[in-house]
FINUSE-829752 format. One line per field, with one value per residue (C-alpha): residue in three letters; x, z, y; chain; residue number from 1. Coordinates in nm, 4 decimals. Last residue first. Example, Ala and Ser with C-alpha at 12.3 -4.5 7.8 and 13.67 -1.06 7.14 Angstrom:
BEGIN
code = ser, ala
x = 1.3670, 1.2300
z = 0.7140, 0.7800
y = -0.1060, -0.4500
unit = A, A
pos = 2, 1
//
This chain:
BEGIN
code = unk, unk, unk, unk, unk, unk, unk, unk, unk, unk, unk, unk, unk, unk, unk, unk, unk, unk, unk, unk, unk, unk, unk, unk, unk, unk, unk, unk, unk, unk, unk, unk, unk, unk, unk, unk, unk, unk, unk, unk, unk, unk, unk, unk, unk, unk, unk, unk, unk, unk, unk, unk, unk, unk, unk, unk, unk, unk, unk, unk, unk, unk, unk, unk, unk, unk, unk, unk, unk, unk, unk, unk, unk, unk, unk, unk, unk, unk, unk, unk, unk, unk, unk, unk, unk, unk, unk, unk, unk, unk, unk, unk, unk, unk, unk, unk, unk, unk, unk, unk, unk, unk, unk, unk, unk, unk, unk, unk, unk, unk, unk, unk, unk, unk, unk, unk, unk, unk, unk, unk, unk, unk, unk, unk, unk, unk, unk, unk, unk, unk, unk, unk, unk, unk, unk, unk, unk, unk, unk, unk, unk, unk, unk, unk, unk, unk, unk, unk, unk, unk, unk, unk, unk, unk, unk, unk, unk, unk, unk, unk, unk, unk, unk, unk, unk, unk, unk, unk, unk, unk, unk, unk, unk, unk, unk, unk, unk, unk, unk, unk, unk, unk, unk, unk, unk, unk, unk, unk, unk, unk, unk, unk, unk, unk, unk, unk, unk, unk, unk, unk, unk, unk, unk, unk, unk, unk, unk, unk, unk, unk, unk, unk, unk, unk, unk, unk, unk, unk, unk, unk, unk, unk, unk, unk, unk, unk, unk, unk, unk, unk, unk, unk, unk, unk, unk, unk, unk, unk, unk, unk, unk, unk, unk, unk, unk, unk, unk, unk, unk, unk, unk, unk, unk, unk, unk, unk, unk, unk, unk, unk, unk, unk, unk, unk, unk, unk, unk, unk, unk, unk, unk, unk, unk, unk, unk, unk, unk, unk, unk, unk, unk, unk, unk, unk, unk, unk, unk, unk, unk, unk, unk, unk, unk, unk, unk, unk, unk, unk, unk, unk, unk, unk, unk, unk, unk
x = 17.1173, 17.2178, 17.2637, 17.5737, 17.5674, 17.3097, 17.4387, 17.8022, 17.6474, 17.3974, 17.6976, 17.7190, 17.4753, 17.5556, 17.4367, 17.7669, 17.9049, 17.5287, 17.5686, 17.9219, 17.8524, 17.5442, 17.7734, 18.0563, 17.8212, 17.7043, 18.0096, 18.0720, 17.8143, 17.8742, 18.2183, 18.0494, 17.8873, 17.4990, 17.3843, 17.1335, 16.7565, 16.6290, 16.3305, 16.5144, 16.8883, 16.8147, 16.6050, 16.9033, 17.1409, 16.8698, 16.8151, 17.2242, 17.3106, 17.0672, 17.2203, 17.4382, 17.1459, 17.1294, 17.4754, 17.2735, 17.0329, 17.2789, 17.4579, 17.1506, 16.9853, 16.8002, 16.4364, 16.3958, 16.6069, 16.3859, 16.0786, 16.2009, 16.2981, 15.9329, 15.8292, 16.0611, 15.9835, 15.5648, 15.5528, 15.8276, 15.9011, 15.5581, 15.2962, 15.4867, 15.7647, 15.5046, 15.2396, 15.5091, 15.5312, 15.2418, 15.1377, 15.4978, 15.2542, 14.9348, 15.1285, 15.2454, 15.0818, 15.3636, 15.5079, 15.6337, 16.0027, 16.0852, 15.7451, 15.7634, 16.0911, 15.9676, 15.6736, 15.8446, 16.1020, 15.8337, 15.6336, 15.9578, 15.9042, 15.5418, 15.5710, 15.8516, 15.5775, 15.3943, 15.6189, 15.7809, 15.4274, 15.3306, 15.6998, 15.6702, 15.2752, 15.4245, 15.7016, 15.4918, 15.5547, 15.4961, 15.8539, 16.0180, 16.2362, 16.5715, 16.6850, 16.5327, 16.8259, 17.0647, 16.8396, 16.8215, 17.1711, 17.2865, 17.0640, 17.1073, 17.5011, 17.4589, 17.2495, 17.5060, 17.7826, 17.5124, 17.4880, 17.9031, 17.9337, 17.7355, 17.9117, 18.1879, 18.4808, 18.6585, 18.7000, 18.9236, 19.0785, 18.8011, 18.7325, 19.0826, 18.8712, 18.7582, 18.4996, 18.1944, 18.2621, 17.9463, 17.9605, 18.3363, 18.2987, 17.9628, 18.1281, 18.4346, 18.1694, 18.0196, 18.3632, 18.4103, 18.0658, 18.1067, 18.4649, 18.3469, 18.0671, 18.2832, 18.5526, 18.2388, 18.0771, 17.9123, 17.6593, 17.8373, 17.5189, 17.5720, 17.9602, 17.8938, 17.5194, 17.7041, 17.9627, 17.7359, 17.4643, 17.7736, 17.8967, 17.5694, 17.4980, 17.8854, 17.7258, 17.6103, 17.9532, 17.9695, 17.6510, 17.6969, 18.0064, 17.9288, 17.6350, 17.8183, 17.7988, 17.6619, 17.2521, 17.2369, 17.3269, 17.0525, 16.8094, 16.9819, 16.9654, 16.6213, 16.5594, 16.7775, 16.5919, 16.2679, 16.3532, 16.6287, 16.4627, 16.1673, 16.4010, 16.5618, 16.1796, 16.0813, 16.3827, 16.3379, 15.9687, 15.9836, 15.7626, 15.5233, 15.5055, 15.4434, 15.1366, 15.0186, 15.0378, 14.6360, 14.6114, 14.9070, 14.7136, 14.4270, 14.5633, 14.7376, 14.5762, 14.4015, 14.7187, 14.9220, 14.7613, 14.7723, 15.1063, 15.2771, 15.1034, 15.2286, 15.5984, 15.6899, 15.5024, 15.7360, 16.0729, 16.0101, 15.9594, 16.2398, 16.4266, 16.2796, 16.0931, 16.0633, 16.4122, 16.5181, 16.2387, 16.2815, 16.6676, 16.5713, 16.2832, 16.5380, 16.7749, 16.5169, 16.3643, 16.6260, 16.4489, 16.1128, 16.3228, 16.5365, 16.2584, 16.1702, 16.5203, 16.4616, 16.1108, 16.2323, 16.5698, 16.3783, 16.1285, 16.3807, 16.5492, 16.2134, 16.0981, 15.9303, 15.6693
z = 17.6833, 17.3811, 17.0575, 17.0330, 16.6586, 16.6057, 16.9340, 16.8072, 16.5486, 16.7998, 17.0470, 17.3811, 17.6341, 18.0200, 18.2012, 18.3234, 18.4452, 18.6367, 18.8222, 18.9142, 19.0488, 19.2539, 19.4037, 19.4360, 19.6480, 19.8419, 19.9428, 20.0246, 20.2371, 20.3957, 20.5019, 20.6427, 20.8915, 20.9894, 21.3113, 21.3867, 21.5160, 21.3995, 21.1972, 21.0887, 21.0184, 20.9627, 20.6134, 20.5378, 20.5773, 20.3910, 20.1102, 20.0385, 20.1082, 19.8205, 19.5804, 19.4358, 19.2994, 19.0466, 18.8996, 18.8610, 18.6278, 18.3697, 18.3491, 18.2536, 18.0212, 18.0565, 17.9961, 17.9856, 18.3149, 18.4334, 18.3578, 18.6004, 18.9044, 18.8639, 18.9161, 19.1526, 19.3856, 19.3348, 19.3855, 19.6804, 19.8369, 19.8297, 19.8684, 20.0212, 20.2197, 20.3222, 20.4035, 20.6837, 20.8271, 20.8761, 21.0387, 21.2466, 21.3815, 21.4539, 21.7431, 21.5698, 21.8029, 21.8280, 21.5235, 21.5961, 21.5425, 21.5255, 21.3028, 21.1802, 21.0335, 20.8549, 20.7373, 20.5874, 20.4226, 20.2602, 20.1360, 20.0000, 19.6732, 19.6270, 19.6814, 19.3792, 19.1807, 19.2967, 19.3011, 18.9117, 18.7860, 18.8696, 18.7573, 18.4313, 18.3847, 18.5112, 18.2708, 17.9584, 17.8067, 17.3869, 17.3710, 17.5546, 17.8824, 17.8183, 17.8754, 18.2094, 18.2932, 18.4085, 18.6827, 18.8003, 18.8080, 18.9812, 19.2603, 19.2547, 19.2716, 19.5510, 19.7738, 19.7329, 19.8650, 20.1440, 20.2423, 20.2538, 20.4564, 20.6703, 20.7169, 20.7971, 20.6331, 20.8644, 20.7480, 21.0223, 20.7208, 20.6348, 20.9169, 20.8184, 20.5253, 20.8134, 20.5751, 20.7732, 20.6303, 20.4813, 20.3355, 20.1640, 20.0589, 19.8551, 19.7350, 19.5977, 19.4035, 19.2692, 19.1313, 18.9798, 18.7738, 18.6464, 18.5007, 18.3825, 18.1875, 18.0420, 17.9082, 17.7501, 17.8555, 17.5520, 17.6286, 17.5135, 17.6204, 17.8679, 17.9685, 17.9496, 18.1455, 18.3711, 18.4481, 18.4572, 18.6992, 18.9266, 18.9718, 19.0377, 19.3296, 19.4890, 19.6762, 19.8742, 19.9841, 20.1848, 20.2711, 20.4713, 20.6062, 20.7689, 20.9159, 21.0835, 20.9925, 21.2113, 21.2212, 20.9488, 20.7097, 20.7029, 20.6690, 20.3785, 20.1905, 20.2508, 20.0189, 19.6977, 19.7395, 19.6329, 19.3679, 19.2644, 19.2775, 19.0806, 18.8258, 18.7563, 18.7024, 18.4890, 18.2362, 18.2450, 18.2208, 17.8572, 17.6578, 17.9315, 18.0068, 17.6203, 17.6199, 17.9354, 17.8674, 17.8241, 18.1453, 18.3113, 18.2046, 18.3411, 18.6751, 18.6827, 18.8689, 19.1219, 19.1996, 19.2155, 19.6228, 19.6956, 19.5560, 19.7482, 20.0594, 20.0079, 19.8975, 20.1876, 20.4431, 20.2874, 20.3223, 20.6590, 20.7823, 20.5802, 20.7905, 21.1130, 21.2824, 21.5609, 21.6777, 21.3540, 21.2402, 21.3876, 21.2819, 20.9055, 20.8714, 20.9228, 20.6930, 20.4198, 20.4370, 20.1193, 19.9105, 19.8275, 19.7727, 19.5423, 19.3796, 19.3250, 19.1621, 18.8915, 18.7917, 18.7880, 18.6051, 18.3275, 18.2540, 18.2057, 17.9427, 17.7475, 17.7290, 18.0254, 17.8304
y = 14.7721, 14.4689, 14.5359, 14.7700, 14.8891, 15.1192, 15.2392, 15.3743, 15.5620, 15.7134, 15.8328, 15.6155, 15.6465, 15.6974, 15.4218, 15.3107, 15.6239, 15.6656, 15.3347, 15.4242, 15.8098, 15.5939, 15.3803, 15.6068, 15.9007, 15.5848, 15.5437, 15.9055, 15.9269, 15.5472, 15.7169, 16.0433, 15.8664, 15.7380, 15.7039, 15.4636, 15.5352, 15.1738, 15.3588, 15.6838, 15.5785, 15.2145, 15.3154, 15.5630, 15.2497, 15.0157, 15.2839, 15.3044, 14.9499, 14.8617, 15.0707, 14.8325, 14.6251, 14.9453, 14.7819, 14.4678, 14.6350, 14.7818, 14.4698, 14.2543, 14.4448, 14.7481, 14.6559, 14.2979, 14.3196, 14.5661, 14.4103, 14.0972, 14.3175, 14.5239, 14.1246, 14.0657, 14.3463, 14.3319, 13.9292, 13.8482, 14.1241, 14.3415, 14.0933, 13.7603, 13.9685, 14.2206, 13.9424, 13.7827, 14.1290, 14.1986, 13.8695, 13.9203, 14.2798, 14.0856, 13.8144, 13.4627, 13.2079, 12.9535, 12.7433, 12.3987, 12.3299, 12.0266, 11.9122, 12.2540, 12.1723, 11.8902, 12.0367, 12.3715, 12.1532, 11.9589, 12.2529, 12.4195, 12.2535, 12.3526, 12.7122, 12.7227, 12.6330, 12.8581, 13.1356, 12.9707, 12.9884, 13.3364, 13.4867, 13.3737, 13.4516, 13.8211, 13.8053, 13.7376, 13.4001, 13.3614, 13.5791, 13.2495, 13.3381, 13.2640, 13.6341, 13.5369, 13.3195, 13.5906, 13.7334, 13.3850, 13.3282, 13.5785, 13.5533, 13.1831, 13.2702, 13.5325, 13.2994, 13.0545, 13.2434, 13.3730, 13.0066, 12.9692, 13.2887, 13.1437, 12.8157, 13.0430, 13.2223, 13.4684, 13.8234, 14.0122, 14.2199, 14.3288, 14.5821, 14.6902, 14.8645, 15.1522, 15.3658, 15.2262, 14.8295, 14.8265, 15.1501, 15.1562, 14.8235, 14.9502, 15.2561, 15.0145, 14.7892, 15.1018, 15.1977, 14.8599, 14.8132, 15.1852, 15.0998, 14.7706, 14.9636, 15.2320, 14.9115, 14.7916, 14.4595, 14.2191, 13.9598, 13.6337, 13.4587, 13.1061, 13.2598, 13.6283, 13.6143, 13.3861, 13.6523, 13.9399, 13.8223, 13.6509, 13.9647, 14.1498, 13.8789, 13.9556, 14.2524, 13.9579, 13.8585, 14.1807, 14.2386, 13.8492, 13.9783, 14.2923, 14.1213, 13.8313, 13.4954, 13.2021, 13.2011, 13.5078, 13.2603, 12.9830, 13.2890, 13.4380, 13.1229, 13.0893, 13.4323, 13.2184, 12.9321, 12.9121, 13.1453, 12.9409, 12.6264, 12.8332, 12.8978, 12.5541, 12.4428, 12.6609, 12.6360, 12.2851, 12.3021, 12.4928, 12.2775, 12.2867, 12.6287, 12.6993, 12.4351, 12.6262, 12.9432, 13.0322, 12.7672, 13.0602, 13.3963, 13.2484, 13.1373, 13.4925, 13.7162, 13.4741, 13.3414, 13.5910, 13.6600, 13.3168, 13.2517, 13.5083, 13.4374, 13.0697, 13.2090, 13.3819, 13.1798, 12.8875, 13.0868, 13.2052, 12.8221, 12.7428, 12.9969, 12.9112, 13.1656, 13.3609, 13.3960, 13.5681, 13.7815, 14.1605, 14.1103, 13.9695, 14.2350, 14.5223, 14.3923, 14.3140, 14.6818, 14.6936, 14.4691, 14.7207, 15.0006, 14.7593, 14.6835, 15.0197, 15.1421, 14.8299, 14.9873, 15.3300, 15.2421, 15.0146, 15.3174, 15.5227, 15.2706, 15.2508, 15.5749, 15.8414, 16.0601
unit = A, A, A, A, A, A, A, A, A, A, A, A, A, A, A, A, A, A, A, A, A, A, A, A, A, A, A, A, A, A, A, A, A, A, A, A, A, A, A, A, A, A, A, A, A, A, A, A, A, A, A, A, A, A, A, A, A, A, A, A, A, A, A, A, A, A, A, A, A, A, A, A, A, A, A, A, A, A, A, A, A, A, A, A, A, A, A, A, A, A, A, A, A, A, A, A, A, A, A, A, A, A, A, A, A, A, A, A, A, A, A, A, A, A, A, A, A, A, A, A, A, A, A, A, A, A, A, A, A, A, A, A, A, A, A, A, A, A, A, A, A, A, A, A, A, A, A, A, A, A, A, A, A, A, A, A, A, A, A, A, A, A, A, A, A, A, A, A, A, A, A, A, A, A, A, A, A, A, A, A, A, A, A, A, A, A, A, A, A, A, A, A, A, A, A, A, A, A, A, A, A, A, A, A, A, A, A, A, A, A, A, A, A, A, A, A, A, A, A, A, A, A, A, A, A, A, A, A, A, A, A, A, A, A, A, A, A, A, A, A, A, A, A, A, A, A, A, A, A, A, A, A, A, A, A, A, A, A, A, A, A, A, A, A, A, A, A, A, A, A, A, A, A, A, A, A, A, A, A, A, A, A, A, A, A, A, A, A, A, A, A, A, A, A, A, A, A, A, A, A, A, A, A, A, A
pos = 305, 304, 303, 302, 301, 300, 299, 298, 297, 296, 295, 294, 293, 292, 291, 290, 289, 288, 287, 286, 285, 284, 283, 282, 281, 280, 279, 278, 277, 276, 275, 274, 273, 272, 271, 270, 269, 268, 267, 266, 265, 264, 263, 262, 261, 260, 259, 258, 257, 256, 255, 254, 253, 252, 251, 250, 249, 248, 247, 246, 245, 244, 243, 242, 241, 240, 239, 238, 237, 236, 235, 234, 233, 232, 231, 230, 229, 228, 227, 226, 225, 224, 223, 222, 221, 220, 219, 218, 217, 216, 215, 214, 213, 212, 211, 210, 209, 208, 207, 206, 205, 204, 203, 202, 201, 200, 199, 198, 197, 196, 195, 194, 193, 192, 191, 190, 189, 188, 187, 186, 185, 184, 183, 182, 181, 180, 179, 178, 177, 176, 175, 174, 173, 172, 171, 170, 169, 168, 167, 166, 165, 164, 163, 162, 161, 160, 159, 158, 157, 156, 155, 154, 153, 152, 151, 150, 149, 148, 147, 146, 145, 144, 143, 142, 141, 140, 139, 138, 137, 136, 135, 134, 133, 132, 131, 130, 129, 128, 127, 126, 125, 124, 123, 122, 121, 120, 119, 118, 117, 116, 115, 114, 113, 112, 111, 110, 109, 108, 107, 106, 105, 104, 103, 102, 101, 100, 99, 98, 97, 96, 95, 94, 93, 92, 91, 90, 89, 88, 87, 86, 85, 84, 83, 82, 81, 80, 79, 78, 77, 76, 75, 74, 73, 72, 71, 70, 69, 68, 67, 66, 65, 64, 63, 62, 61, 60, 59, 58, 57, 56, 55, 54, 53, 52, 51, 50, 49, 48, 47, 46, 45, 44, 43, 42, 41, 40, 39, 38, 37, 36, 35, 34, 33, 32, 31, 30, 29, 28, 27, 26, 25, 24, 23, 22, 21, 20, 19, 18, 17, 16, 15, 14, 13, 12, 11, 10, 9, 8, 7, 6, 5, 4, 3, 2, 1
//
């Protein structure tokens, strides 16, 4: 019987899985649709199909929900958000430096979680944290670091800056979630609420950008992000942060290089080198440096995992 912490890696592992055919979406997607226009398809399908899952769940909730609409509202900016961010980007930066700053998203998990919480880091874990941060440089930049030494900061740059901070930030503001809230009636009222807020966007690009007949396989698409990105990845997302902490589960966001580089190798046909091997060799190494678990008398007292 898989426990508590195993548990948190398989759930935190698949939503990463479910994140990484990102990339691939992104470059099928681009000169289709806008990126608000993206980001509101996203979320509608999302909503529709939590919807009737979770309308119960959220009227039961409702006197908590209400008591706490700060908190929901700053997350479902953020959720709203975060995925459009992405889209403004790809339109001036390059790809090398959008995973780049993204890897950045872990960073900003841990730091805020320190500053709001005090969550503690051990010497082990900032070890793990750093060599998975090398293994990802080493893979995006294809074992040639000069690469980043042409880094040129661009409005993109700027947008995928911001996506890393929401990221961040939204991860780290689930430890606020109330007890009386379960994560899925969390995560079903910041999607639709979330839904609401890019409504206006959505209409005023669509006014300058009307949408043409989208053809049966962008329909696919468009439901994958909604079904699979955007309700089944952030909710296994969610349980894993209850599960394993905050640190713990942005280390496994390292791995996302990893399954979209293997995921390029058989659908786009790309060829991948022995530098992104032995990248992802550090990433993983990292992630399982950090996880390791300390003696029992040390546990009892180190709270948080």
């Amino acid at each position: 019987m898989m426990n508590k912490r195993n548990i948190g890696y398989l759930l935190g592992f698949s939503a990463i899985i479910m994140w990484s055919f990102n990339v691939i979406i992104s470059k099928h997607m681009a000169g289709i649709l806008y990126p608000f226009q993206i980001s509101f398809f996203r979320w509608f399908i999302a909503s529709v199909f939590i919807l009737p899952f979770s309308y119960k769940l959220i009227w039961d909730a409702r006197k908590t929900l209400l008591k706490h609409w700060k908190l929901i509202l700053i997350l479902s900016i953020f959720l709203a958000s975060m995925n459009n961010f992405v889209y403004q980007a790809g339109h001036t930066a390059e790809a090398i430096d959008m995973s780049l700053i993204a890897t950045t998203g872990p960073i900003f998990l841990v730091i805020i979680s320190k500053f709001l919480f005090n969550i503690p880091i051990s010497t082990k874990q900032i070890i793990g944290f750093i060599l998975s941060l090398i293994g990802v440089i080493i893979v995006i930049s294809d074992g040639e670091l000069t690469h980043l030494a042409h880094f040129h900061f661009v409005s993109g740059d700027f947008w995928m800056l911001l996506n890393a901070f929401t990221f961040g930030t939204y991860g780290a503001l689930q430890k606020l979630r109330p007890k009386e809230i379960s994560p899925f009636t969390l995560l079903s009222i910041t999607t639709i609420l979330g839904t609401f807020l890019l409504f206006p966007f959505f209409i005023l690009t669509s006014i300058h950008h009307p949408i043409r007949d989208l053809a049966p396989q962008e329909i696919s698409i468009l439901l994958y992000l909604g079904i699979v990105n955007s309700v089944l990845a952030y909710f296994f997302w969610d349980l894993a942060l209850d599960k394993l902490g905050n640190l713990k589960t942005s280390l496994i966001y390292y791995t996302i290089p990893i399954f979209s580089m293997t995921e390029a190798y058989f659908l786009l046909h790309e060829q991948i080198y022995k530098a992104q091997i032995a990248g992802s060799f550090l990433i993983i190494g990292g992630i399982f440096f950090s996880a390791i678990k300390k003696n029992e008398k040390h546990r009892k007292h180190h709270f948080y995992h």
